[in-house]
C-alpha positions as CSV (number, residue, x, y, z in Angstrom):
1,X,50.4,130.3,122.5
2,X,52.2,128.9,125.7
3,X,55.5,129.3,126.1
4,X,56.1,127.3,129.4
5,X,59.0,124.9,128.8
6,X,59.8,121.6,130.5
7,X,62.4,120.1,133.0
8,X,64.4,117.6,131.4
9,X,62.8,114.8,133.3
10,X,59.5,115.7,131.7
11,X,57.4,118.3,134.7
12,X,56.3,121.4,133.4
13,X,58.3,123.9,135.4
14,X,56.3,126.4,137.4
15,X,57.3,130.2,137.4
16,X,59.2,129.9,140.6
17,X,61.7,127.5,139.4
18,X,62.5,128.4,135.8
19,X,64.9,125.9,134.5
20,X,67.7,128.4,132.8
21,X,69.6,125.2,131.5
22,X,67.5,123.7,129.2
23,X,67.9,126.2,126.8
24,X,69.0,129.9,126.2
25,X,65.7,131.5,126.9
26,X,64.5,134.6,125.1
27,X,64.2,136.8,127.7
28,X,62.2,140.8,128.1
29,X,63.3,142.6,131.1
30,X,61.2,145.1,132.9
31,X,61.5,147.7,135.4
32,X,59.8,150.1,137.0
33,X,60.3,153.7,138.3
34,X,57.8,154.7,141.4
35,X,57.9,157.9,142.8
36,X,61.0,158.9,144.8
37,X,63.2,156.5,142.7
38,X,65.7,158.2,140.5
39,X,65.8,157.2,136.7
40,X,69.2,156.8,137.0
41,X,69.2,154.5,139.5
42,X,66.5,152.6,138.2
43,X,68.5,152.3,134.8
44,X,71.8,151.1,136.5
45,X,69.8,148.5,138.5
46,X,68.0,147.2,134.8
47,X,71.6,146.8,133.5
48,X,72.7,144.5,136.4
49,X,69.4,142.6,135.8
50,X,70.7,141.9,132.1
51,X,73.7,140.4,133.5
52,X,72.4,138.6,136.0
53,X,70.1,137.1,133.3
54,X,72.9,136.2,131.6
55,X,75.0,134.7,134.1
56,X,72.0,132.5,134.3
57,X,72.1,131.5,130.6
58,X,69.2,133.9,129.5
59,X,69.5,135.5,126.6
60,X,68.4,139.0,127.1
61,X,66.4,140.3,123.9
62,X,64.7,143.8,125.1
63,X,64.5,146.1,128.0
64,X,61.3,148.1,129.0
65,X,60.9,150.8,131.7
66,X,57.8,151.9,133.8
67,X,57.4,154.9,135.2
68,X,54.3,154.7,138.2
69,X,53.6,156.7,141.2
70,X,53.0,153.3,142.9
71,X,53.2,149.5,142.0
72,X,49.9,147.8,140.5
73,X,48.7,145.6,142.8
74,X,47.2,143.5,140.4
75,X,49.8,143.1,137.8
76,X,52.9,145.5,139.3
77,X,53.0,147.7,136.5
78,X,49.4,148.5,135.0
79,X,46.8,147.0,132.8
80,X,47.8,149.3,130.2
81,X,51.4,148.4,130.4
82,X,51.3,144.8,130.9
83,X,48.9,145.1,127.6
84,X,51.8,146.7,126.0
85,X,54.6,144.4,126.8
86,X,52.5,141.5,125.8
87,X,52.2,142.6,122.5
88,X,55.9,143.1,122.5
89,X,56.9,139.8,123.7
90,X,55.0,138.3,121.3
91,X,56.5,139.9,118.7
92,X,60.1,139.1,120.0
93,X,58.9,135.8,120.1
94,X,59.9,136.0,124.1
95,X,60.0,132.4,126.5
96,X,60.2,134.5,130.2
97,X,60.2,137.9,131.4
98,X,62.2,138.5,134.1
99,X,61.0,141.5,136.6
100,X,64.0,143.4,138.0
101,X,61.6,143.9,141.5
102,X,59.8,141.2,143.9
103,X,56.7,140.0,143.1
104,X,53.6,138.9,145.2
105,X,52.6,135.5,144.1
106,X,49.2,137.2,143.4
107,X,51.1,139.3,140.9
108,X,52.7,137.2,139.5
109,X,49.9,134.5,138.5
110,X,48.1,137.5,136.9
111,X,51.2,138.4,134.8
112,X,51.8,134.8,133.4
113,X,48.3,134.5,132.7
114,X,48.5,137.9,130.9
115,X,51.9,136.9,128.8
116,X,51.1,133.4,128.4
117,X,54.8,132.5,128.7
118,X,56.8,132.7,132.2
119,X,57.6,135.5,134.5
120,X,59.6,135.5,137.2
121,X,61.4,138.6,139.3
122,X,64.7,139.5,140.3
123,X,64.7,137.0,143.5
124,X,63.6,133.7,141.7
125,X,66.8,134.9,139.4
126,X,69.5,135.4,141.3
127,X,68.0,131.9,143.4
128,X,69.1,129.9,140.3
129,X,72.1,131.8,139.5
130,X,73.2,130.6,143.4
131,X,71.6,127.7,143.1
132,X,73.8,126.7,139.7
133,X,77.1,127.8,141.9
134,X,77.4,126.0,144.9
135,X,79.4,123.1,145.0
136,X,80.2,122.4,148.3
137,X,77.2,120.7,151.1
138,X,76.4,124.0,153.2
139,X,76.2,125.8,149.8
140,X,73.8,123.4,148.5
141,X,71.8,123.3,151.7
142,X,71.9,127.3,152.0
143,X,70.6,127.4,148.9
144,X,67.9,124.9,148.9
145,X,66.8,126.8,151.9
146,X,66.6,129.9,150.5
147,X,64.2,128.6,147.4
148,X,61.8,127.0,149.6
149,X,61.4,129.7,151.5
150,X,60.9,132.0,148.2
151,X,58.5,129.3,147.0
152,X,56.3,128.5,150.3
153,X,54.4,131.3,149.9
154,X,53.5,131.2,146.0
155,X,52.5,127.2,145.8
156,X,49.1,127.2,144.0
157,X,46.2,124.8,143.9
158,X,42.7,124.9,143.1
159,X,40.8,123.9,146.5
160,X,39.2,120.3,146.7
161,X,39.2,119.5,143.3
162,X,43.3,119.2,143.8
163,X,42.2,116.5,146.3
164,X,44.5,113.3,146.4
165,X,43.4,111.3,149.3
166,X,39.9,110.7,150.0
167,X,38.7,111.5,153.5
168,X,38.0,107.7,154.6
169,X,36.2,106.5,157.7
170,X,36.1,109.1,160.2
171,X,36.9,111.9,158.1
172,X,33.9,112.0,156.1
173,X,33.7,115.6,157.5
174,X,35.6,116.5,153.7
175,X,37.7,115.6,151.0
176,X,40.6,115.0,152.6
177,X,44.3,116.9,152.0
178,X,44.3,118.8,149.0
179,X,47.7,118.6,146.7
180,X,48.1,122.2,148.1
181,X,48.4,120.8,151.8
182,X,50.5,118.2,151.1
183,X,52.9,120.4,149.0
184,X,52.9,122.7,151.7
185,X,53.6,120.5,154.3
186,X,56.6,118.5,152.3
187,X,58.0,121.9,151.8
188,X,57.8,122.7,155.6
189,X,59.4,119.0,156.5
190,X,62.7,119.8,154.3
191,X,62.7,123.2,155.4
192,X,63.2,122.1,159.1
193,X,65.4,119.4,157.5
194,X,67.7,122.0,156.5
195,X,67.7,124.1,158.9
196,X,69.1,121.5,161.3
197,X,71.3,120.5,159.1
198,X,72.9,124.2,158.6
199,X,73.1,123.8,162.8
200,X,75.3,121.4,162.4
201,X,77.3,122.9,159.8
202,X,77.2,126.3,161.8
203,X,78.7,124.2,164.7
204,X,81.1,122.8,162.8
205,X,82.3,126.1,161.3
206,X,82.4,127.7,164.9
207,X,84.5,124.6,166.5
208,X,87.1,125.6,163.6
209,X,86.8,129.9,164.5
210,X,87.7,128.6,167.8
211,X,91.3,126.8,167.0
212,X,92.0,129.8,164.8
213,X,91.3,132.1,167.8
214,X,93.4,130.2,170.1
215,X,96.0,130.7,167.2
216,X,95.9,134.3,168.1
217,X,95.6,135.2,164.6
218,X,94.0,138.2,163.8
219,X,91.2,137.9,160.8
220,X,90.7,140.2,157.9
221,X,86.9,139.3,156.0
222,X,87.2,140.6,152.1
223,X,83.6,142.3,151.4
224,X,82.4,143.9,148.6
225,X,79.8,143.8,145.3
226,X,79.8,140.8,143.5
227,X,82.2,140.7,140.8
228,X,84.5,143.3,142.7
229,X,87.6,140.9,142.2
230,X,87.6,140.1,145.7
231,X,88.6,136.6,144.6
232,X,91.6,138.1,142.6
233,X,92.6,140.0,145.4
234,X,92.8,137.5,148.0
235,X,95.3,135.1,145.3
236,X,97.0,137.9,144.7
237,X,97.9,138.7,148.4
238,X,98.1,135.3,149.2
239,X,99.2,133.4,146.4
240,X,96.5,131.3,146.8
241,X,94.7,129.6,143.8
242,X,91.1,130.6,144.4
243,X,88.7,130.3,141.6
244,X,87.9,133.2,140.0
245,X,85.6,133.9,137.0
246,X,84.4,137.1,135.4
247,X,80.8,136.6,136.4
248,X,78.6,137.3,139.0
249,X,78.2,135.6,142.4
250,X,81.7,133.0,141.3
251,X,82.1,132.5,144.9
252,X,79.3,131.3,147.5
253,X,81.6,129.4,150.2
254,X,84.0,131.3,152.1
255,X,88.1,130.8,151.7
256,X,90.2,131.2,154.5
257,X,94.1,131.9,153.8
258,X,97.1,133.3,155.7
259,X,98.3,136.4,155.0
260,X,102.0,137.5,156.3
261,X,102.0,141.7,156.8
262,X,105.0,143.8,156.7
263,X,105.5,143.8,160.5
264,X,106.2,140.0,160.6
265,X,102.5,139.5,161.9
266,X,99.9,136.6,160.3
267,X,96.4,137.3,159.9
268,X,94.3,135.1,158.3
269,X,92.3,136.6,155.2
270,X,88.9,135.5,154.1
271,X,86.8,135.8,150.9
272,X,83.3,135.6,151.1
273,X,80.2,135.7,148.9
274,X,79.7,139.1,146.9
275,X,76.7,140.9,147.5
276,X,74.3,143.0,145.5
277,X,71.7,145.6,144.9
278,X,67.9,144.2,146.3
279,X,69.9,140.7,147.6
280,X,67.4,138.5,148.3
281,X,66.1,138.3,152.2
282,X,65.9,134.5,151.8
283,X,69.0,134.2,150.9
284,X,70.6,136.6,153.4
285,X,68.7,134.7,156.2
286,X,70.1,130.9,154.6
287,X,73.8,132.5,154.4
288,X,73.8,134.1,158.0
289,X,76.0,131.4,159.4
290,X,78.6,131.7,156.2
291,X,78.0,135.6,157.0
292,X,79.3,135.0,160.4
293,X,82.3,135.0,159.4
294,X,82.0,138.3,158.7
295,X,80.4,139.5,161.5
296,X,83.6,138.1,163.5
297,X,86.7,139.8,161.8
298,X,88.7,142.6,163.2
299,X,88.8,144.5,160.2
300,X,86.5,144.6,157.3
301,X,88.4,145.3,153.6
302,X,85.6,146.3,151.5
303,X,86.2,146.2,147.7
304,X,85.0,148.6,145.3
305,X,85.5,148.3,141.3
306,X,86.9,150.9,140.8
307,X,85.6,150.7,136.8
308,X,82.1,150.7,137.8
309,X,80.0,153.5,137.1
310,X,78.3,153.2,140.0
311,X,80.4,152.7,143.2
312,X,78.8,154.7,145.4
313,X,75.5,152.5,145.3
314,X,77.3,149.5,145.4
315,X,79.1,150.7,148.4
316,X,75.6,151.4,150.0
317,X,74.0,147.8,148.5
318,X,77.4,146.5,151.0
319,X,76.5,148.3,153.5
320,X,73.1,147.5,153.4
321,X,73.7,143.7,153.3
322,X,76.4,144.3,156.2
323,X,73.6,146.3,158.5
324,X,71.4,142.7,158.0
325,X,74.0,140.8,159.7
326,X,74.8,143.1,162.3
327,X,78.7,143.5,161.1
328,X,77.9,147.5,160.1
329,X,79.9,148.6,163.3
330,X,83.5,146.6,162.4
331,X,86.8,148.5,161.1
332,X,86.2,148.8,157.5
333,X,89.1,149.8,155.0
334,X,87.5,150.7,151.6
335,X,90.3,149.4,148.4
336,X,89.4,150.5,145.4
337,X,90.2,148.0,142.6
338,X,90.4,147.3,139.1
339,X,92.5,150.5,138.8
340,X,94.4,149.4,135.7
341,X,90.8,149.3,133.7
342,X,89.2,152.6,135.3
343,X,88.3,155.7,133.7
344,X,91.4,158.5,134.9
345,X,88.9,161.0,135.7
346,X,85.9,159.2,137.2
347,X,88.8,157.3,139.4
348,X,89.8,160.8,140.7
349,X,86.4,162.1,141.3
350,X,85.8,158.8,143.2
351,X,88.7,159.2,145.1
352,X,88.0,162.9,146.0
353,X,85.3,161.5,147.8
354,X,86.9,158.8,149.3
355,X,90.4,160.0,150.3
356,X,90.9,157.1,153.0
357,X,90.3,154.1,149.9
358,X,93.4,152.4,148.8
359,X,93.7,151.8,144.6
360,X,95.0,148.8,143.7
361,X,94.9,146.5,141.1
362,X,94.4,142.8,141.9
363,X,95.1,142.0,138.1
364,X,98.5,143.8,137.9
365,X,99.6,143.6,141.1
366,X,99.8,147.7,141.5
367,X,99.0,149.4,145.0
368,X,99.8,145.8,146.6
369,X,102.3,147.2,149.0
370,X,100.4,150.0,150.1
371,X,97.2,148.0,151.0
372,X,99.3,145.5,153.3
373,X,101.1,148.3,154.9
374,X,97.6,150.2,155.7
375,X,95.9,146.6,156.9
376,X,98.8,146.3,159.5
377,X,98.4,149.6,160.3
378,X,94.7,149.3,161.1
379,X,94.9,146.1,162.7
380,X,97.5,147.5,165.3
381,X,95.7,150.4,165.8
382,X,92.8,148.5,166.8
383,X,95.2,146.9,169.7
384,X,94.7,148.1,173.1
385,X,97.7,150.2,174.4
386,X,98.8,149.3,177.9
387,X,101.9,150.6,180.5
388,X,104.8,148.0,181.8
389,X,107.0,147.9,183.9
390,X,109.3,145.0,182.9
391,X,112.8,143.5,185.4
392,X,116.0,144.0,183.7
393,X,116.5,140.5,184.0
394,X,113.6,139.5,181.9
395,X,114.9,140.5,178.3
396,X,112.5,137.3,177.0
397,X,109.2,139.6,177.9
398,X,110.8,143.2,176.0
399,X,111.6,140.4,173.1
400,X,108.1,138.9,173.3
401,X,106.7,142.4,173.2
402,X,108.3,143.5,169.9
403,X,107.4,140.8,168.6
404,X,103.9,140.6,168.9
405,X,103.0,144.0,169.7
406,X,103.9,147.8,168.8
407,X,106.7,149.2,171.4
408,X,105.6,153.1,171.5
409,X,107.8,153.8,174.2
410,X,110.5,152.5,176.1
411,X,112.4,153.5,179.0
412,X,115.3,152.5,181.3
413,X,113.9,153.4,184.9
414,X,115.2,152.2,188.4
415,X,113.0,149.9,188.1
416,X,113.4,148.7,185.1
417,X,111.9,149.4,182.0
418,X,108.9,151.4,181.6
419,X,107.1,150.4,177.9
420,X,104.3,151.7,176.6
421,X,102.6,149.3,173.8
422,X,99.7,148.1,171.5
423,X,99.0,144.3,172.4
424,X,96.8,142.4,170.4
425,X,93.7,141.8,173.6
426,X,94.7,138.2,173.4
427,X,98.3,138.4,174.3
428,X,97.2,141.0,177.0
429,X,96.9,137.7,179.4
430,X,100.8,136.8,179.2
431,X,101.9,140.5,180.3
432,X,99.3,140.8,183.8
433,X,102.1,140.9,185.9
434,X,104.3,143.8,184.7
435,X,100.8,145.9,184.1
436,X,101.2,149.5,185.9
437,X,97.3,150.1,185.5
């Protein structure tokens, strides 16, 4: 009995693009324990598999857990396994099963044959979860990107006998292309399609990095696990009206906004797309130019939920995804949010081992003051300090350094007087001429 559904034009769907919208699909979910990978940890990542299947509109019916010393490579998980959770999805009356690790397309042809229904990992699922949330065109195209690559390298045929175009005079060396070669090629076409395209786009996006540098704003890049509130946080600061939604992955495109800080500075603040545990390569590759803007801030503010069980591995997954895109050696100020919904004690604990992390609570507002009084600290202490000697007569250039700098010490010399000061490297420029050194 097949379970494969169809698109709602009519195509049978193959495995790597599950359409999660035509219906709320019955869904098993399995993952598997090798050796070296803790139970716990294995557990924790089959729980945000469930939601990510929901956020896809999956409804998730059973979990199952393997316990190897090393994947199958046949079927992943074992003959006797896969035997096992065959009989199970049957009797659950399942339509996909969804594994919570990649995949080789090898693997997974042998694992539909042997459920006779769809299977699909943990990349092809988050792909559509992305692919159902952008909205604007380098979303879209990032996207797109990201599922041909995922799909290149898993497009089946069957040889000659998929054969379209006859060979014809002076190719009657064979059969011609195969359906396989001309599926491969199309894909390859749009891929370099896209690709250009995100050039432009990436061109685009650094022609407007440049008019905020010349600004002389200083930029702060929100990071952090998907669903973090990061979103929450940045309205709140603000009081912008980003969307925000309690589900995974809400946000793909980056938001920009200005942010006034106790001292009188601006920086501009910047939400970007969450990450997660096992984030998809393609997609990390087809977001690098929307993860540049990360990779350009001054200072990192990393969010944490502060009511998740696990926020010392979704610190590492951050970290992780960070390291890709070459943004692991910025400032980073860890905030710990969701405060208002978090467990006293496990907050405490996670604290203890965090002393530097500022709690907030983007919902209620709490810790608010704190955090902007500790992202103006960082930011100035990230300023170079420099010695001046300034004339008496020029008040204007004590005045302008007040203002968009930190005075640590000033003195009335003979000379005049002697200041010592952070200045923000792009205002460093304006003071050359009253430099002692």
């Amino acid at each position: 009995m097949s379970k494969r559904h169809e698109s709602r034009s009519g195509r049978r769907l193959s495995a790597t693009e599950v359409d999660f919208d035509v219906e709320q699909q019955r869904s098993l979910l399995v993952g598997a324990a090798f050796d070296g990978r803790g139970l716990a940890t294995v557990e924790a990542s089959l729980e945000e598999l469930a939601l990510l299947a929901e956020t896809a509109g999956a409804e998730v019916v059973d979990a199952a857990l393997q316990r190897r010393d090393a994947p199958d490579p046949a079927t992943f998980i074992g003959p006797g396994k896969v035997k096992e959770l065959k009989e199970l999805a049957e009797a659950l009356d399942v339509d996909l099963v969804i594994f919570d690790d990649e995949l080789s397309p090898a693997q997974q042809r042998n694992l539909e044959h042997a459920f006779s229904c769809d299977v699909v990992d943990r990349v092809a699922l988050i792909l559509d979860i992305f692919a159902q949330h952008a909205s604007t065109q380098e979303g879209m195209v990032q996207v797109e990107l990201a599922q041909h690559r995922y799909r290149l390298p898993r497009l089946r045929g069957k040889g000659t006998q998929m054969s379209r175009q006859s060979g014809g005079i002076g190719t009657r060396r064979g059969p011609g292309e195969t359906q396989l070669e001309v599926d491969r090629r199309r894909i390859l076409q749009r891929v370099a399609k896209l690709e250009r395209e995100l050039e432009r786009l990436r061109r685009t996006r650094a022609t407007q990095r440049k008019a905020r540098t010349r600004r002389g704003l200083a930029t702060v890049a929100l990071v952090g696990y998907t669903n973090a509130g990061k979103s929450t946080l940045l309205n709140r600061l603000t009081g912008s009206e980003a969307m925000v939604q309690n589900q995974l992955f809400s946000t793909l495109d980056p938001t920009t906004r200005r942010l006034p800080l106790p001292g009188g500075e601006t920086v501009l603040l910047t939400d970007t797309v969450g990450f997660v545990r096992k984030l998809p390569h393609q997609l990390v590759e087809a977001f690098r130019s929307t993860l540049e803007e990360v990779g350009r801030a001054d200072l990192l503010l990393h969010v944490v939920d502060g009511a998740a069980p696990d926020g010392d591995g979704q610190i590492q997954a951050v970290r992780t995804v960070l390291a890709e895109v070459g943004a692991d050696d910025l400032p980073e100020q860890l905030v710990v949010n969701k405060v208002d919904a978090a467990d006293p004690d496990s907050l405490k604990q996670f604290q203890h081992g965090h002393p530097e992390a500022v709690a907030v609570s983007a919902r209620t507002g709490e810790g608010m003051d704190e955090l902007l009084e500790t992202i103006a600290k960082r930011l100035r202490a990230l300023d170079k300090i420099v010695e001046l000697v300034v004339p008496y007569e020029r008040g204007d250039v004590l005045a302008a350094l007040h203002r968009d700098g930190e005075v640590l010490v000033e003195v009335h010399g003979e000379d005049g007087t002697r200041v010592r000061a952070r200045v923000p490297e792009i205002d460093q420029g304006r003071y050359a001429e009253f430099l002692t050194g």
